[in-house]
C-alpha positions in Angstrom: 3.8 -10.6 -1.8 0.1 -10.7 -3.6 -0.8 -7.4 -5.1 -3.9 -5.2 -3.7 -6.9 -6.1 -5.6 -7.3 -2.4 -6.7 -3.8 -2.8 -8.8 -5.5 -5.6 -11.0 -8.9 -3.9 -11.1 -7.4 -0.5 -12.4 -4.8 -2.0 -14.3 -7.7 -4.4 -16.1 -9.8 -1.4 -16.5 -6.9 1.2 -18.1 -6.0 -2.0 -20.4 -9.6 -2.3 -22.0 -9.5 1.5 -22.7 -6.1 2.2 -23.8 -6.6 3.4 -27.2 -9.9 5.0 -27.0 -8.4 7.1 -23.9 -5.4 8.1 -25.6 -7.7 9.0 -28.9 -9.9 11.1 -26.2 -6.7 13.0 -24.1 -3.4 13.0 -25.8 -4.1 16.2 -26.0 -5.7 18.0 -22.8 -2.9 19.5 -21.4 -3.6 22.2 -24.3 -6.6 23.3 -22.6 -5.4 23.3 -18.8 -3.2 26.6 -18.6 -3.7 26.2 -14.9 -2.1 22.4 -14.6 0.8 23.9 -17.1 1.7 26.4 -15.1 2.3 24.5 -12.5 4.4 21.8 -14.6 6.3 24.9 -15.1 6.6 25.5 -11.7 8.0 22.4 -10.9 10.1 22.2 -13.6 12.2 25.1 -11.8 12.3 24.2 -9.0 13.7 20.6 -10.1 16.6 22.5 -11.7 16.9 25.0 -8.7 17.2 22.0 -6.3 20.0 20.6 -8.8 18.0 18.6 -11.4 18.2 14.9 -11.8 15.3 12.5 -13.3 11.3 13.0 -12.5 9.3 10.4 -12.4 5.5 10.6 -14.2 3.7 8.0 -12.2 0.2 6.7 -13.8 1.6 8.5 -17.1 -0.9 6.7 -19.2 -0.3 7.2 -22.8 2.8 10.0 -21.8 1.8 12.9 -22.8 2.6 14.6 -19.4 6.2 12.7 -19.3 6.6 14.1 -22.9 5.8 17.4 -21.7 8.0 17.7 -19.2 10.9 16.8 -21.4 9.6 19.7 -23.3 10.5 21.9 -20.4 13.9 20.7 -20.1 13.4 17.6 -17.5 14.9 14.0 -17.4 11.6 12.3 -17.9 10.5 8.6 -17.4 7.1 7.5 -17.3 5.5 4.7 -15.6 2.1 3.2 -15.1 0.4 -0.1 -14.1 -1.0 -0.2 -17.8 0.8 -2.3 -20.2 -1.4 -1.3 -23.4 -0.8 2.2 -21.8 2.7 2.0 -21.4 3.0 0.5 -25.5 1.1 3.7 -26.4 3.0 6.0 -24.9 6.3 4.3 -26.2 4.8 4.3 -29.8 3.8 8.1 -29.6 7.0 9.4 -27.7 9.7 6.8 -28.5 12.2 8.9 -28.0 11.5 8.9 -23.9 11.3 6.1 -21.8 8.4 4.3 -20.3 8.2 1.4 -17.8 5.3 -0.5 -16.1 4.9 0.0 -12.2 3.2 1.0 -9.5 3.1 4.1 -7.5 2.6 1.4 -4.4 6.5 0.1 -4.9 8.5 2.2 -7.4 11.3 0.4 -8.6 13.9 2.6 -7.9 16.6 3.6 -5.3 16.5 5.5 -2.4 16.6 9.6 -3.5 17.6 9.2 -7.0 14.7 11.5 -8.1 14.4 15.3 -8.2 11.0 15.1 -9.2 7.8 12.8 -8.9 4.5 14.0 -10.7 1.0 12.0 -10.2 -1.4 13.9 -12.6 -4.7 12.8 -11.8 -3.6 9.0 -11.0 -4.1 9.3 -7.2 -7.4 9.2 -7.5 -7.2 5.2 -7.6 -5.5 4.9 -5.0 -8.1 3.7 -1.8 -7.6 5.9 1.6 -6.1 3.4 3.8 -3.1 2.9 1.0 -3.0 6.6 0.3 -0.2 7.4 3.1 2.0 4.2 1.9 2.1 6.0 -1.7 3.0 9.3 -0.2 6.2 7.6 1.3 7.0 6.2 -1.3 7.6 8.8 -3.3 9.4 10.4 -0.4 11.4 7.6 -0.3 12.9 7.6 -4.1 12.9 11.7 -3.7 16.3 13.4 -3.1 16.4 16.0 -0.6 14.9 19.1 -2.1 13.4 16.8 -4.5 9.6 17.7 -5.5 6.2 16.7 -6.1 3.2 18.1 -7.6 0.1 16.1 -7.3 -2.9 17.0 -9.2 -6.4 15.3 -8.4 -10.3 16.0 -7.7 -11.3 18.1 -5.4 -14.7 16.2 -3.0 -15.5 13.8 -0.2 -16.9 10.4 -2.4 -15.9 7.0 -3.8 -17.3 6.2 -7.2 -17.2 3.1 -8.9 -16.9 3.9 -13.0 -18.2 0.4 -14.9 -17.9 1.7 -17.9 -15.9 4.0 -20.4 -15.9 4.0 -24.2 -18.2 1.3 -24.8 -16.5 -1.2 -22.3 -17.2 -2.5 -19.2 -14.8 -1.8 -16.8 -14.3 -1.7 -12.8 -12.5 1.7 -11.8 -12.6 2.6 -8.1 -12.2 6.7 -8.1 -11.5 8.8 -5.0 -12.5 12.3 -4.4 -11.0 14.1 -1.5 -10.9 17.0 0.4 -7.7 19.1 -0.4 -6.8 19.8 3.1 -6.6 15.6 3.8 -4.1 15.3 1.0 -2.1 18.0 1.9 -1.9 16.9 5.6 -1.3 13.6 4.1 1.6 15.0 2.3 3.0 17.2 5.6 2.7 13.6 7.4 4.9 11.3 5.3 7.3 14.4 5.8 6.8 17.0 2.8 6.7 20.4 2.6 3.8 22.1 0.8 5.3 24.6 -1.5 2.3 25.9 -3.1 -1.6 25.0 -4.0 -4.1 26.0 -7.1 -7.6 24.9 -6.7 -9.5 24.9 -10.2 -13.3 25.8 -10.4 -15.5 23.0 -12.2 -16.5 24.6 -16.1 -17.8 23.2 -18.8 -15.9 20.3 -19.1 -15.6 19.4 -15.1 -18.0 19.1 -12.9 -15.8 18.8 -9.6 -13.3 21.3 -8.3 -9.3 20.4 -9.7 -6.7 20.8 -7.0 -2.9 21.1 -7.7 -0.4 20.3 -4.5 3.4 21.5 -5.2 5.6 20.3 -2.3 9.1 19.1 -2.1 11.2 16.7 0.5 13.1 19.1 2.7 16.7 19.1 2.9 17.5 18.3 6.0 15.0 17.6 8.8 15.8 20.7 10.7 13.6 22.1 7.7 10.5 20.4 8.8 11.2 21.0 12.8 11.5 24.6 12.1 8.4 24.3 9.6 10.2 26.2 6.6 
């Protein structure tokens, strides 16, 4: 089966910027208290819904997928980037890091207590948004959970360059109430939600969505 053109176009664009991104956010997660709260949150309730693996998809250079080793979690990390994913295996090569997309995970069915998507979403086009959203239902277990973390707007910018290069990098800003519906169709259940104001380093509201797979489907009829 060919590959959407957006898979080439943001896998082309993450490959020409590799190191200079790592350089520029291998460490952020030190100023988001907000977004590590919320890795901490799902980090419980992984181990209160019985563990097993999480999977950090668009990882980049892994400093999330280290981090959530940090708190105790089975991490892997995977992203359409190959220089990305040799970065992140040279600066944590004690975890494990794979290419892949969010679009077709390799993985079983509900092998995964986790899946976290921190700002790598934001790629993906509208129309191809719900097929993601299955999927990581699909590889979930029941009680399994996601936490999604992404701009908060109603646009479609097209970034042609970053660090000096020229690059082609589609970037989706949505409302937070059409990705959480989006999550309640393809069958989760919201857990909680933070929304971030913009400040001095962001210009656009940040949105965090916690939600898990229910365990059983009675769950979802009875909306609990």
């Amino acid at each position: 089966m060919t590959e959407p053109d957006f898979l080439h176009t943001t896998q082309a664009s993450y490959d020409a910027i590799a190191a200079q991104y790592e350089e520029r956010f291998h460490d952020e997660l030190a100023a988001m208290p907000l977004e590590r709260a919320m890795l901490a949150a799902f980090a419980e309730l992984v181990a209160a819904s019985g563990g097993g693996p999480v999977a950090d998809v668009g990882c980049g250079a892994g400093h999330v997928t280290a981090h959530l080793h940090g708190l105790g979690l089975s991490a892997v990390g995977m992203d359409l980037s190959p220089r990305m994913v040799a970065l992140a295996r040279r600066e944590h090569f004690e975890l494990r890091f794979e290419e892949g997309s969010m679009t077709a995970l390799d993985l079983p069915d509900g092998t995964l207590g986790g899946v976290v998507a921190m700002y790598s979403i934001i790629h993906v086009p509208d129309e191809r948004l719900p097929d993601v959203f299955a999927e990581f239902h699909r590889v979930l277990a029941p009680g399994g959970q996601v936490l999604l973390a992404f701009q908060v707007g109603d646009d479609h910018v097209r970034q042609t360059e970053a660090f000096g290069q020229q690059i082609a990098l589609d970037c989706y800003w949505r409302p937070l109430e059409h990705v959480a519906d989006l999550l309640g169709r393809a069958g989760f259940v919201e857990n909680a939600r933070l929304v971030r104001e913009p400040d001095g380093t962001a210009k656009l509201q940040r949105a965090c969505l916690l939600a898990r797979r229910p365990a059983s489907t009675r769950h979802v009829l009875q909306g609990q």
